[in-house]
Structure formats: C-alpha cells, structure tokens
N, C-alpha and C positions, 0 to 999 in steps of 0.2 A: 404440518411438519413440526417436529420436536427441536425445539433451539436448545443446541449444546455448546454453545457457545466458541465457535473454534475461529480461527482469525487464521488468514493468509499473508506471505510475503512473498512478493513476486519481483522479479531482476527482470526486466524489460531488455527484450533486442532488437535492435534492428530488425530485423529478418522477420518477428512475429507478435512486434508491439502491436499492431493494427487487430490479431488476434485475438490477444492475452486482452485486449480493452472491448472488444467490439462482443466475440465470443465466449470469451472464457467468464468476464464480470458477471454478467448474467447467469451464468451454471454454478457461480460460487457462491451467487445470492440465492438461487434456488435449494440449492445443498446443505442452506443455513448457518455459511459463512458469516460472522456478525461484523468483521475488523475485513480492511484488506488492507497491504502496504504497497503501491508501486515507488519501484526503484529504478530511474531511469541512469544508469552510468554514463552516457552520452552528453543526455543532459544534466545531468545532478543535479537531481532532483529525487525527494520522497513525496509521495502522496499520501496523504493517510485515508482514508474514507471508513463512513459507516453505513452499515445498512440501517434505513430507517424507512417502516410501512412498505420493507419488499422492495426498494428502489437504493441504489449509494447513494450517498450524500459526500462530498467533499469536505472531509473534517480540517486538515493541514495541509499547508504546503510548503516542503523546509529545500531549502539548496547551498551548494556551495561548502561550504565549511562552517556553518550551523553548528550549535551546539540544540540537539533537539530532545525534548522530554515528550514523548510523541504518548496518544492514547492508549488504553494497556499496560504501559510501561513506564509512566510517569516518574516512576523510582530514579531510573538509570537514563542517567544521560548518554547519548551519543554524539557522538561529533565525526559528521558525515565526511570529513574532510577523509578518514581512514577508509569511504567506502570508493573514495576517485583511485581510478589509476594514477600517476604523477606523470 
C-alpha cells in the first residue's frame, strides 16, 4: 500500500462511537490513514493517535479547555474550550 500521508478527524456520537472505534479505526489504518483525531463532545475530549507498524498508537490525550499543539499541527494552537457546547 502506497503511504500518502492523509490524517483523519473524526467528531464521535453517541449513537456510533462504538463504530467509528471498533469498525471504522481499522479501515482508516488499512487505507493508509497515518494521523487520526477523535473528538468526543460528550466527553471533551481529543485523542490524537498514530499509526505505527499497521496498528494506532495513542499519541495525546487533551480535554476540557486545553490549549493543545496537537501532532501535524504543532503551529497553531487550539483551545478546545471553543470545541464544547456551553
């Protein structure tokens, strides 16, 4: 498989967390996903992970109102607090 480098962001739900982690991780590491972000709005919470040897790996873990420089993107800061509902 040809590594193009492409990285996913994913917004978790209720309804199809169990999914998006169980089913989908797996199809997005075959596909040659190298980055993924889970974003749980429930819990507030980001995940970052990478793939490494074909398996994620758990790279971060930021919540709450974080100021996060997350992998990839190390430039720009985000500050998660903008990603909660209030």
């Amino acid at each position: 498989m040809i590594n193009l480098g492409f990285e996913i962001c994913k917004v978790l739900s209720p309804g199809t967390v169990r999914i998006d982690r169980i089913r989908k991780m797996p199809v997005y590491a075959k596909s040659g996903i190298q980055h993924a972000w889970l974003v749980d709005p429930i819990e507030r919470t980001l995940e970052v992970y990478r793939l490494e040897a074909g398996k994620w790996a758990l790279f971060s873990v930021h919540s709450e109102n974080d100021h996060v420089r997350a992998e990839l993107f190390q430039e720009i800061e985000i500050d998660l607090e903008y990603l909660w509902w209030k």
